[in-house]
N, C-alpha and C positions, 0 to 999 in steps of 0.2 A: 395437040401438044401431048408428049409421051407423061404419063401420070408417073411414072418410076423416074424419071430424070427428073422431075417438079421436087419427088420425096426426097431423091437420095442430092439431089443437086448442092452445089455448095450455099448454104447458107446464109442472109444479110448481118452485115454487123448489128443492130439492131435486135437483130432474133438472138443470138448470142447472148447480146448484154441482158436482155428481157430472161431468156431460160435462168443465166446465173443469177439478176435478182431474184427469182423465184425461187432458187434454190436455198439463197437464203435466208429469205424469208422464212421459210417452211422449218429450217434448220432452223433459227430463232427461236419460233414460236416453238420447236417441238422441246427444245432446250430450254424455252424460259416455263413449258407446261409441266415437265420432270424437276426444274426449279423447286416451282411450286406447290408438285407435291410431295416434295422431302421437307419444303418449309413447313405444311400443312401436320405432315406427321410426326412434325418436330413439336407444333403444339398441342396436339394432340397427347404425347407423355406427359405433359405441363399441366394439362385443364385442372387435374387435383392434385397438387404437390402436397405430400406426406412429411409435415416438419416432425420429427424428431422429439419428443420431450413431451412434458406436461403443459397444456393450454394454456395460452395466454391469463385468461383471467381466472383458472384455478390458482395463479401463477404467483395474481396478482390478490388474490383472497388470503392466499396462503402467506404473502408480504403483511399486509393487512389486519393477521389473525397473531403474526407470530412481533407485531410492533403494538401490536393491543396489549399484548402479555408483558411487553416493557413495561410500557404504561402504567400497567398494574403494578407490577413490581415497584416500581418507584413511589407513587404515591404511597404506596403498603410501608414502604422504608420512613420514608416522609412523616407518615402517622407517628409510625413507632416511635421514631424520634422523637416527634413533642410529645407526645402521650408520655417516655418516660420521663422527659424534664420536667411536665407540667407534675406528675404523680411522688416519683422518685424524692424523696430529703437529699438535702448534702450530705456530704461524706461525713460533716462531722457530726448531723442528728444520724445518720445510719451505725457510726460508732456508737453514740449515746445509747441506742437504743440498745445494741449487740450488748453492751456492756451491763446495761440495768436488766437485761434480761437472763443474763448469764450467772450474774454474781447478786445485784441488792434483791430480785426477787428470792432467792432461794436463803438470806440473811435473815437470822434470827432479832436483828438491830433495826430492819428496812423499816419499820411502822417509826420507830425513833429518829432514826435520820432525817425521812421526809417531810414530817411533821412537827421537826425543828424549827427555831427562825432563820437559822442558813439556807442558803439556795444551793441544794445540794445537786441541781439542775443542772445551774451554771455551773460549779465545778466540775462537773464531770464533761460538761461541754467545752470548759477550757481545757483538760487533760485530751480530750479527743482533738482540740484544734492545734496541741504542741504537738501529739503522734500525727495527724495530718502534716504539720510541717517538716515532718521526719527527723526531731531533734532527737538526742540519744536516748537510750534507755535510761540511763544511770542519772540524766541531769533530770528525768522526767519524775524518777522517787526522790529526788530529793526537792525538788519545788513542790513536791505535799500538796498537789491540785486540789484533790478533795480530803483534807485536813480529817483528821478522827476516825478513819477511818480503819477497821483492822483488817481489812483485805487488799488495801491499796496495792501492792504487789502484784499482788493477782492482777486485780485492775487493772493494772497499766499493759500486762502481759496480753489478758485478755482483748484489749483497747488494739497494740499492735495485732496480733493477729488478725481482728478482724479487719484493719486497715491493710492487710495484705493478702485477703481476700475481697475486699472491694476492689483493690486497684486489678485485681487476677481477672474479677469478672468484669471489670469495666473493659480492659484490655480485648475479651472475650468478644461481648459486643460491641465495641469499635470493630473488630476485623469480621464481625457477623455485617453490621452494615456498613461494610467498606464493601462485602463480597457480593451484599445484594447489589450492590450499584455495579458491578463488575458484570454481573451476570445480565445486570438490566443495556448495559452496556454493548453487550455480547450478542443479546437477543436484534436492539438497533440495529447491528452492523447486518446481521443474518436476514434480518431485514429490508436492510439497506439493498443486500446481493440479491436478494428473490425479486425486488422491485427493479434495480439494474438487468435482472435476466430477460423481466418481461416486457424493457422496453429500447435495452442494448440494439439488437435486430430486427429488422421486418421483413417478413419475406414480399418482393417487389415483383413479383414473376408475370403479373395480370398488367403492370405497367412497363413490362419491356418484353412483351411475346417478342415481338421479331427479332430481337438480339438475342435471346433464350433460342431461337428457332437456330438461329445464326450457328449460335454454338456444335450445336449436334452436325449441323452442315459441314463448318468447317473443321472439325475434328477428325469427321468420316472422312473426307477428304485429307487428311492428313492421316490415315492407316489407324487412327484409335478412337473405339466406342465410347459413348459415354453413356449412362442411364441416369436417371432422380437427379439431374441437376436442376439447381435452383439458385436464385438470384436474392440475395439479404442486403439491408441497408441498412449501416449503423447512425446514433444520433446527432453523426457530426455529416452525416451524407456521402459516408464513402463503401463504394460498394467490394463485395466478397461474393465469390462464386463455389458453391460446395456442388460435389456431382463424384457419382460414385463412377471412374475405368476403368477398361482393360484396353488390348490388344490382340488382334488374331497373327501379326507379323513376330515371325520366328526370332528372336533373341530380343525383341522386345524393340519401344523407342522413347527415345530421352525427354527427360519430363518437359526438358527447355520446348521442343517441338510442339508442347501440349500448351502448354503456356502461351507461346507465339500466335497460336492457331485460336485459341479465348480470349486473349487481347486484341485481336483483330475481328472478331466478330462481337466484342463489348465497346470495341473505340475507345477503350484507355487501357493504359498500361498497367499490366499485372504482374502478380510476383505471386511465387509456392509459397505457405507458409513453413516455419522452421522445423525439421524430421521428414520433412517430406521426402518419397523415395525418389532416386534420380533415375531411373529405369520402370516405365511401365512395361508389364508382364503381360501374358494371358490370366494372372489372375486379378477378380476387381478389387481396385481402390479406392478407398474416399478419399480425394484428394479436396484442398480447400485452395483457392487462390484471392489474393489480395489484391486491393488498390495501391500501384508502387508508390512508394516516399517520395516529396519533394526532395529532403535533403536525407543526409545521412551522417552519423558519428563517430570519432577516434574519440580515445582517451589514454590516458595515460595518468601513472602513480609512481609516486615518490616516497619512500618512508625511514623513517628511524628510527628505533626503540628507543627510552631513555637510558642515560649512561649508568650501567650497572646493572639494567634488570636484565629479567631471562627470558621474555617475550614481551612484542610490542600491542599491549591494550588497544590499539585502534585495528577498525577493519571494516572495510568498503566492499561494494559488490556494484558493478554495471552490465548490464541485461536492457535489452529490447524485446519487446513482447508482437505477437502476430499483430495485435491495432495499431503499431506504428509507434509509440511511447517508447522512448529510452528511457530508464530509471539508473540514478545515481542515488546512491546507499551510504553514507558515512556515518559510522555510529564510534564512539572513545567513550572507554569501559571506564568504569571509577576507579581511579587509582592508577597500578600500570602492573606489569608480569603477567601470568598466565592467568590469574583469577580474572583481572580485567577484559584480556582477549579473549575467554569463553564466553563473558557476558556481552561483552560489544559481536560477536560472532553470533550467538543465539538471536541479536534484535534484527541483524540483517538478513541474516537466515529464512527466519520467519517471517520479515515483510516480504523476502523475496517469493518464498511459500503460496505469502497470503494473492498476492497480486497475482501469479501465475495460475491460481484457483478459480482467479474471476473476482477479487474483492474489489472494490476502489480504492484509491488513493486514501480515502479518510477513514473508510468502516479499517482496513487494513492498520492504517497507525492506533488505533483506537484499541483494535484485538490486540495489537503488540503491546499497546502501553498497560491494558489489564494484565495480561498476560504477567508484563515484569511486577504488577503490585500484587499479584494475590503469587507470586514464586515463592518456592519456598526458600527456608534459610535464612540468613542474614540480612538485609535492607545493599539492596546493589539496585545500582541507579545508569544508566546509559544516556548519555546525547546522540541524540539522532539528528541527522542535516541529511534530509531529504527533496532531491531532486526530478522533475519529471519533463523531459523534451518531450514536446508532438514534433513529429520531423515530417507529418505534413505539413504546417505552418508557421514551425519554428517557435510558437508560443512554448515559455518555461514557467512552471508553477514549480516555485520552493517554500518544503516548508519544515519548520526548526522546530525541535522540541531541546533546547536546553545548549542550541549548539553554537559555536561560532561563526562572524560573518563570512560571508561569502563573495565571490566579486566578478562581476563582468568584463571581459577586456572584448572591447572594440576597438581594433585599429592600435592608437596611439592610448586611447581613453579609457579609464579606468575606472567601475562604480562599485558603490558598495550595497549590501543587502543585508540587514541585521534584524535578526525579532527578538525579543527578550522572552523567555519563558522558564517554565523548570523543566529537568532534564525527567526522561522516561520512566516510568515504577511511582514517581513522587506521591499521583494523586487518578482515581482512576477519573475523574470526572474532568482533569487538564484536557486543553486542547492544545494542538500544535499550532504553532502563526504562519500562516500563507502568503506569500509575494507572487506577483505576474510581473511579466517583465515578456518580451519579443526578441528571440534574438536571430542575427540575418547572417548570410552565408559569411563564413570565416570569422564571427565571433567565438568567444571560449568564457567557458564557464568555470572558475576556478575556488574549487571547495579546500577546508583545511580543519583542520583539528586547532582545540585552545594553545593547544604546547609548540605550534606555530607562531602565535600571536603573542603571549604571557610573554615571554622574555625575550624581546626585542628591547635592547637597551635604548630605547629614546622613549622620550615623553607620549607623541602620537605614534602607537606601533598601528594603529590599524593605515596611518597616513602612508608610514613607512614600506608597509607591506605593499599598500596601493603601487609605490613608487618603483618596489621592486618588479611588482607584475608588470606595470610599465614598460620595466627596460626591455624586456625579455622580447627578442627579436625574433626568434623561432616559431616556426606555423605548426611543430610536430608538437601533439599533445604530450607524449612521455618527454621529451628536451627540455619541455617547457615546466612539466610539474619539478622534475630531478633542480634545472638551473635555479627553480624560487628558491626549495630548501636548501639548497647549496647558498646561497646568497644571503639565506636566516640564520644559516649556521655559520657563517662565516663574521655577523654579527655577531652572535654566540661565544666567538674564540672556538667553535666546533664542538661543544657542549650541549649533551640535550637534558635538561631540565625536565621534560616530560616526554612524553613519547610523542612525535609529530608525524603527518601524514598529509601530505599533497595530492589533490587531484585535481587534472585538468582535462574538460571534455570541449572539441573543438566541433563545428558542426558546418560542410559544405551542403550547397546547390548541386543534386546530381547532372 
């Protein structure tokens, strides 16, 4: 048999099939062994991830050290207090005393008077207890308190005076221990935020190497580097991916690409946080991405001034923060015009401030509400109806420092949500009252100022109010806050009494 017609000869089917699976076979393994070592060098950047900031439990000493120093403060406040009530006379032996020191010691009569059979004591004690009562000057010489005396004028002059420096310095240290509570207040919250920092996050990087690995895979694969990414878990278990990019592709590529490409190597769907740039470059970024929302929010605002004035005292603020939290902000200043809208503008201002810093929900009303008692000037007071949606789960926590009800609309159904409290600046030691409530796709959350409520002429205006959110047929959240006050003022005769303000936040299933 020729050996070159054996080699070159045509070929069995069999031998065919057998070469191609071998080919790819080979092909497999060469491709699942280059796999594998892009995954390998993918964790290998991971082994020590470099978090950012001061240590955990420096983190947490330093929580620890600076809620000790409350601590102090307060009991320090606490002492003083009773130390000076247990120590301190009334007002009216501290007159007595001012008065006998000022005038009978330095009397050429004082040995005669005292050593009388009159209780020249008690007279001077009842002239101190009519200036305590603040009755006039003129009816206090002539009711002759301490009879025989040839100074009594003096006296009584003396008596006031010193009654208007006790009340100066009482006045003094009330706002001295009003400010330590403020400060002790202050420290709590800074507290509160050091001990949130060190336990908001964890980095998860040792519990999901291969989705970490994944990441760098599929990014390169998609034209853009990534370096120090790492993998954080917040206390409610939703994760965030921070990782510093670039690009070597000429005019760059769109951060959505980036995003696609880290959701599909995390297996859940992500989102940029907010600033973030829409075009990666050749130069690096830290970009951070999120765990997407279940649902998501509209809102919408309706308002009035009252009739007459020159600006309307009421003023709201809605904001969504990168954790997923929508915050609704309703604060009505004391009074109405512009004095009122500077002050109801300053409390929302600043909780919006505080919460975008990283406070919580409570250190934050807490800082606000010191904030307005140690202000300076005049005594101005704000209600605040504060709101806060998770729109991963739809849970609402509201809560009321002095303000009006609030109301649920579900469907056809309509609930109410009321706390009684005082309004902001009052007291710094007030707290504000918290509701829970769940609310499911296409509910609306509908907030209002008092000057909504107050003058509704019927007997139940909060039933009334109920009845009008009720009607209101509309899914559009602006439709719907405009059609209620339209509806209130139509009760009104079109009069606003106070300044009113509508808001309604509606919340779908993405």
């Amino acid at each position: 048999m020729n050996l070159s017609v054996t080699f070159l000869g045509k070929p069995d089917t069999d031998e065919i099939v057998l070469s191609v699976a071998e080919s790819l076979v080979v092909f497999s393994m060469a491709f699942a062994l280059c796999r594998a070592c892009e995954y390998l060098r993918a964790l290998e950047h991971n082994e020590n991830p470099v978090i950012a900031g001061l240590l955990p439990d420096r983190e947490e000493a330093f929580a620890t050290a600076v809620s000790g120093l409350s601590g102090i403060i307060s009991t320090a406040n606490v002492m003083a207090v009773k130390c000076t009530a247990d120590k301190i006379p009334d007002e009216s032996e501290k007159i007595q005393l001012e008065v006998t020191g000022r005038l009978c010691a330095c009397c050429e009569g004082c040995s005669v008077c005292w050593t009388s059979g009159a209780s020249i004591s008690d007279s001077i004690k009842m002239l101190a207890d009519a200036v305590r009562k603040r009755m006039k000057t003129e009816e206090i010489v002539q009711n002759r308190y301490v009879d025989g005396c040839p100074h009594y004028t003096r006296m009584v002059e003396a008596a006031t005076e010193a009654f208007a420096r006790i009340e100066l310095n009482e006045a003094w240290y009330r706002r001295l221990t009003e400010n330590r509570r403020v400060i002790a207040a202050q420290l709590d919250a800074m507290a509160e935020l050091m001990d949130s920092w060190c336990r908001a996050e964890k980095c998860i990087d040792k519990k999901r190497r291969l989705r970490l690995s994944r990441v760098y895979v599929y990014t390169k694969e998609a034209g853009i580097q990534v370096e120090n990414a790492h993998i954080y878990e917040n206390a409610r278990q939703q994760v965030c991916i921070k990782a510093d990019v670039y690009t070597k592709i000429d005019g760059g590529i769109e951060i959505s690409k980036y995003v696609q490409a880290v959701s599909r190597a995390m297996g859940v769907k992500l989102r940029q946080a907010h600033g973030t740039v829409s075009i990666i470059s050749d130069e690096r970024t830290s970009i951070v991405l999120y765990e997407e929302n279940q649902f998501y929010a509209l809102s919408g605002v309706a308002t009035k001034k009252k009739t007459g004035s020159q600006a309307n005292g009421d003023s709201c603020s809605m904001f969504q923060l990168d954790d997923g939290m929508y915050h609704v902000c309703v604060s009505d200043g004391m009074g109405s015009g512009k004095q009122a809208q500077a002050e109801s503008t300053l409390v929302v201002d600043l909780l919006e401030k505080l919460l975008e810093a990283g406070f919580s929900r409570e250190s934050a009303l807490k800082l606000m509400n010191s904030a307005m008692v140690i202000s300076a000037g005049e005594e101005s007071y704000s209600t605040v109806d504060f709101a806060t949606i998770d729109m991963y789960t739809g849970e609402l926590e509201l809560a009321k420092t002095g303000a009006a009800p609030s109301f649920i609309k579900s469907g056809k159904q309509v609930s109410v949500i009321e706390n009684e409290s005082l309004p902001a600046g009052v007291d710094a030691a007030q707290e504000s009252k918290h509701s829970k409530n769940t609310l499911q796709s296409g509910d609306f959350l509908v907030m209002v100022t008092d000057g909504v409520l107050e003058y509704l002429h019927v007997k139940d205006r909060q039933g009334k109010l109920m009845d009008i959110i009720a009607g209101v047929k509309s899914d559009n959240a602006g439709v719907m806050a405009q059609e209620i006050l339209d509806r209130v003022l139509l009760d009104t005769g079109g009069y606003a009494m106070d300044d009113m303000t509508v808001v309604a936040i509606g919340i779908w299933e993405k």
